[in-house]
C-alpha positions as CSV (number, residue, x, y, z in Angstrom):
1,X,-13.5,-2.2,12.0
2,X,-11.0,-2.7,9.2
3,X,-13.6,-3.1,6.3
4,X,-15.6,-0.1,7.3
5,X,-12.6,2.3,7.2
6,X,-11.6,0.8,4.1
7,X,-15.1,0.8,2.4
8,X,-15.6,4.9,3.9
9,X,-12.4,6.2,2.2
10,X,-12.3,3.9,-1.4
11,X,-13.9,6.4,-3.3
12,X,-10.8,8.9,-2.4
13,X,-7.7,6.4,-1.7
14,X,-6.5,7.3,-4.7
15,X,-6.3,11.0,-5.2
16,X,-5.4,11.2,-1.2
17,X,-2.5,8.9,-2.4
18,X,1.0,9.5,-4.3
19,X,1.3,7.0,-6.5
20,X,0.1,8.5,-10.2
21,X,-0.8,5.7,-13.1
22,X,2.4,7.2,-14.9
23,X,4.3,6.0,-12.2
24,X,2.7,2.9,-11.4
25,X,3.5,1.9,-14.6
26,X,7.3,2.6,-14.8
27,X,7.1,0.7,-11.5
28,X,5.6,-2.1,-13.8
29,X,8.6,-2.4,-16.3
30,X,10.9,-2.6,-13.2
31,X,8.8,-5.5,-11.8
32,X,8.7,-7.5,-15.0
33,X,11.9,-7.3,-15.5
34,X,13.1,-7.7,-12.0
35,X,11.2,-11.4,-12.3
36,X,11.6,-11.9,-16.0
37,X,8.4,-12.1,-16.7
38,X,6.9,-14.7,-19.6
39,X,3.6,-14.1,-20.9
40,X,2.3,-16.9,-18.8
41,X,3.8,-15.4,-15.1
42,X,1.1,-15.2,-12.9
43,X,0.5,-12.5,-10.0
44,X,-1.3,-12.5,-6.7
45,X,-1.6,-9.1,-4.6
46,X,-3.1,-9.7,-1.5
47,X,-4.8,-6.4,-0.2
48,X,-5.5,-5.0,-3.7
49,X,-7.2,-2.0,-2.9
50,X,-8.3,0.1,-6.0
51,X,-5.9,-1.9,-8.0
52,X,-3.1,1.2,-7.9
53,X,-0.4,-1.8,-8.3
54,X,-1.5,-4.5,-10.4
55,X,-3.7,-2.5,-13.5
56,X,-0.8,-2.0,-15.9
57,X,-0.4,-5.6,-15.2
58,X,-3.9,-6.5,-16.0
59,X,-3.9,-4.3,-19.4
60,X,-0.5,-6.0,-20.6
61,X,-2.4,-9.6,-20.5
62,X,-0.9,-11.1,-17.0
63,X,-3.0,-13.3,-14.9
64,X,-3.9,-11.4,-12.5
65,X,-5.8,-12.6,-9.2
66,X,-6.1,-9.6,-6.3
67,X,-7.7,-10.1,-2.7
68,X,-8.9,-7.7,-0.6
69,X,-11.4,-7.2,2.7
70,X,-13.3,-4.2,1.1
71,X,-15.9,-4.4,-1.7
72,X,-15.8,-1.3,-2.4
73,X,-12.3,-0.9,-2.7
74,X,-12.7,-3.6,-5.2
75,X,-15.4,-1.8,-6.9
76,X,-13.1,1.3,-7.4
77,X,-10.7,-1.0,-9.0
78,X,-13.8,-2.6,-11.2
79,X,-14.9,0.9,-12.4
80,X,-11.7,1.6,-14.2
81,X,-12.1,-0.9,-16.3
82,X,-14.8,-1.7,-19.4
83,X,-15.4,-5.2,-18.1
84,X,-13.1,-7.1,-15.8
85,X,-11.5,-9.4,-18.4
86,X,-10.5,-13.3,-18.5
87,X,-7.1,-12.6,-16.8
88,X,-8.1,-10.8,-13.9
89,X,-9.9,-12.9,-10.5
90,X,-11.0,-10.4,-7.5
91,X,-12.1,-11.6,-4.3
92,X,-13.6,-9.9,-1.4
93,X,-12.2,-11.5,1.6
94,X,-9.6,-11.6,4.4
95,X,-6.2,-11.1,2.3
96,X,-4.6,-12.3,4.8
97,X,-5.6,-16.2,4.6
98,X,-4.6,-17.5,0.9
99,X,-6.8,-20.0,0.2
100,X,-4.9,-21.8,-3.1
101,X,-3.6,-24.4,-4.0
102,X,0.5,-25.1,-3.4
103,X,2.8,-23.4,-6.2
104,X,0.1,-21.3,-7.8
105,X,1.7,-18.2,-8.2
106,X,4.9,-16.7,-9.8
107,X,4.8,-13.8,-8.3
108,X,3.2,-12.8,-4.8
109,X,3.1,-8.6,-4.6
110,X,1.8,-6.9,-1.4
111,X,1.8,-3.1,-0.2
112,X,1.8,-1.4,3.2
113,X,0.1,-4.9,4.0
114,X,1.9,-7.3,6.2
115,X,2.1,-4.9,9.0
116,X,-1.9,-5.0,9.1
117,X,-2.1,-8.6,9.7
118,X,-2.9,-10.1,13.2
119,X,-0.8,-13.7,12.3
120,X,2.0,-12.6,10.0
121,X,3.9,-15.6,10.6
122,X,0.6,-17.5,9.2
123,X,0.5,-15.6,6.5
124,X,3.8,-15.7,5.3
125,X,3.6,-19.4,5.3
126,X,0.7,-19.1,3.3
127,X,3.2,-16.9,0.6
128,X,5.7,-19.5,0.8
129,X,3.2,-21.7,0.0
130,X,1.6,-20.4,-2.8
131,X,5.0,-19.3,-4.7
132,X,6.1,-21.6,-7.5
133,X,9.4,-23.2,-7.5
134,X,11.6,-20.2,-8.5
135,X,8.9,-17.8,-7.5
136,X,9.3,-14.1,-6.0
137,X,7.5,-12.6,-3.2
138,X,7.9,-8.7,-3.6
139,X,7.6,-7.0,-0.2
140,X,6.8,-3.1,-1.5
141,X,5.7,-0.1,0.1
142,X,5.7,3.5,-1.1
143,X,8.5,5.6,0.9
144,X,5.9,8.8,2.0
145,X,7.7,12.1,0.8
146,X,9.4,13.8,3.4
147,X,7.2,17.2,3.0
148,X,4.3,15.1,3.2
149,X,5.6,13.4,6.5
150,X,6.7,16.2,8.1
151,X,2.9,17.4,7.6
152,X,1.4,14.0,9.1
153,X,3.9,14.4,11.8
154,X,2.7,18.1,13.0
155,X,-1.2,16.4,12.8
156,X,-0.2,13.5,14.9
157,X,1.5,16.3,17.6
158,X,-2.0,18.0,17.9
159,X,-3.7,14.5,18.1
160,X,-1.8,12.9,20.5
161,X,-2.8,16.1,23.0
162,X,-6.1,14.2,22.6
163,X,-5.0,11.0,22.7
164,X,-2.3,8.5,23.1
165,X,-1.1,7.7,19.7
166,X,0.6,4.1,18.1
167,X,4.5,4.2,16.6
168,X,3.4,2.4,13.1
169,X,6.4,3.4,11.7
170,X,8.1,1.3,14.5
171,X,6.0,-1.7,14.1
172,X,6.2,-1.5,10.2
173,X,10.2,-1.6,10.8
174,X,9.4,-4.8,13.2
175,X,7.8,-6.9,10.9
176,X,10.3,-5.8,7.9
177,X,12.8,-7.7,10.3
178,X,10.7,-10.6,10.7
179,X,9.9,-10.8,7.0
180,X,13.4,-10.5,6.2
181,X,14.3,-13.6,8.6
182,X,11.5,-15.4,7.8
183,X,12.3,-15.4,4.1
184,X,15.9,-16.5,4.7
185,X,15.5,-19.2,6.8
186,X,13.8,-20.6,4.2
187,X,16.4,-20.4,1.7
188,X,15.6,-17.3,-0.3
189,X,17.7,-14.4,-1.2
190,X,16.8,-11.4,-0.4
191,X,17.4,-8.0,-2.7
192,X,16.6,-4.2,-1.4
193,X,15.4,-2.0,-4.4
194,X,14.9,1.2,-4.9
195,X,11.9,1.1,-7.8
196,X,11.3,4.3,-9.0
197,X,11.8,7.8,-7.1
198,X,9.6,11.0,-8.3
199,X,8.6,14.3,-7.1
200,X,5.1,14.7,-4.6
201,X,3.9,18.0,-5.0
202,X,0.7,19.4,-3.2
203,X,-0.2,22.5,-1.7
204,X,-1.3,22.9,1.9
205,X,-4.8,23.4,1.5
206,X,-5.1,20.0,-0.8
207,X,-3.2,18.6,2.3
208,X,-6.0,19.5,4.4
209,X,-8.3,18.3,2.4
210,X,-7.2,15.2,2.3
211,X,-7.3,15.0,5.9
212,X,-10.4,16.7,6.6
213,X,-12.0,14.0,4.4
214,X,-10.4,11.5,7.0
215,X,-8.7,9.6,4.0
216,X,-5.8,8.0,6.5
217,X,-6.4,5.6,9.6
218,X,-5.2,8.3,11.9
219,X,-7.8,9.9,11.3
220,X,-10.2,7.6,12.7
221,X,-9.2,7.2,15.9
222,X,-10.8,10.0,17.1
223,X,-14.7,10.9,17.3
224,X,-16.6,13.6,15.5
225,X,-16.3,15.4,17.5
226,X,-12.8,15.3,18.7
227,X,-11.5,15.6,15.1
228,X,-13.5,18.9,14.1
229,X,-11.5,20.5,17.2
230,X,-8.0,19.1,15.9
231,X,-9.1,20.0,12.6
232,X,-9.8,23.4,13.5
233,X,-6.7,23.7,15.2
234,X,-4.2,21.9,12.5
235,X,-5.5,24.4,10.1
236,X,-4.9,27.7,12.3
237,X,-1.1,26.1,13.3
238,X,-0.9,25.5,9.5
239,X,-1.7,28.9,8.4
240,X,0.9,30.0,10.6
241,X,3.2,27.9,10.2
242,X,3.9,27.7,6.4
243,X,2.6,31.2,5.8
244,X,-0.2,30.3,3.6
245,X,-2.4,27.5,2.7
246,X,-1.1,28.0,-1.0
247,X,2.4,27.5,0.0
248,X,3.5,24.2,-1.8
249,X,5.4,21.6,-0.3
250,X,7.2,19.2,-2.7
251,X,9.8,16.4,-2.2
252,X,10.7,12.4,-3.3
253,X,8.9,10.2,-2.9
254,X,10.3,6.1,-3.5
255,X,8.9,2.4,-4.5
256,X,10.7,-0.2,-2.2
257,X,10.8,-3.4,-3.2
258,X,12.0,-5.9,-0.7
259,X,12.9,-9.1,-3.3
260,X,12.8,-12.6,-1.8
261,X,13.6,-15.2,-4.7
262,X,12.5,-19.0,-4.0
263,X,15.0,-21.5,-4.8
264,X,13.8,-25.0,-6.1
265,X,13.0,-27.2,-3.6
């Protein structure tokens, strides 16, 4: 179940993550001035998560409203904060269904999210809806670093001798295309931006960590079990493979933005 997985890892999405506050708030000038932002622009992140995205937002005074199926996700975001001030609005619910009134956003932000979503069609209406004349919907994900990928890819090779395992990366590229035609046949124009690129270091052993903590959805397909095996067995094929569970492994990583600016109606 989605909120149990969600609600299990909260209290390590971050560090098991790439996306540093440093970063996150370069990524932050880029977005304000991508939509030339005013003091009063409003944002909406469906899928807010520990609030990785939308806190340098929240600390520079924008209204700020984020939606997301785990509490304790939300409660993550909460604890990095004194108090949650006037210009932030969190709700625990399903993301997907936006519940507002027509034209109540500026800006509608969402990460690693549509692909997640049962109706995306649905919800994209929902977007379109909510979006202000002359609104943006920014369609972002961060690009995983290719050493980091490359170590996710030799974990999925030992789990799928256990199991049959899912393409996401081809069903993520599926529902970029329907996105992208979505958005267009309703008038908007559509912009591919590179946000911010920076280098992902980590060291094997962190790596491992990270995944014997079971901080990715991967790793919950599987039973106790089953994973403590693949676990054992990831580590030994590690060892030997890199040399050494100090060895680090470092390469890019990117914020892709996927731009679709509403026209007035």
């Amino acid at each position: 179940m989605v909120t149990n997985y969600y609600d299990r890892i909260a209290h390590l999405y971050d560090q098991t993550r790439w996306l540093t506050e440093l970063i996150a708030e370069e990524v932050t000038d880029f977005i304000l001035e991508l939509v030339d932002a005013k003091s009063e622009t409003s944002f909406l992140e469906p899928g807010v998560g520990t609030g990785l995205n939308i806190l340098p937002l929240v600390k520079r005074g924008y209204s700020v409203t984020g939606i997301d199926v785990s509490q304790e996700m939300l409660n993550q975001l909460s604890q990095k904060l004194d108090y949650i001030p006037h210009n932030l609005k969190l709700i625990c619910g399903d993301a997907s269904q936006l519940s507002f009134p027509d034209q109540s956003f500026d800006v509608v932000l969402t990460l690693h999210m549509v692909h997640t979503v049962s109706n995306w069609q649905r919800f994209l209406d929902d977007i379109h809806g909510v979006l202000k004349p002359q609104g943006f919907y920014l369609n972002a994900q961060w690009i995983t670093p290719p050493a980091r990928m490359e170590f996710e890819n030799y974990f999925r090779a030992i789990l799928s001798k256990y199991q049959q395992t899912q393409n996401s990366k081809q069903t993520q590229r599926t529902i970029q295309y329907n996105v992208e035609e979505y958005f267009l046949k309703k008038g908007y124009q559509s912009n591919y931006l590179i946000a911010k690129t920076w280098i992902v270091s980590n060291k094997v052993e962190e790596l491992l960590g990270f995944f014997k903590s079971r901080g990715y959805g991967l790793c919950w397909q599987v039973s106790d079990e089953i994973f403590h095996r693949i676990m054992e067995e990831f580590e030994v094929f590690c060892t030997e493979h890199y040399g050494s569970l100090s060895t680090e492994l470092s390469s890019e990583a990117k914020f892709e933005i996927w731009a679709y600016t509403r026209s007035r109606d």
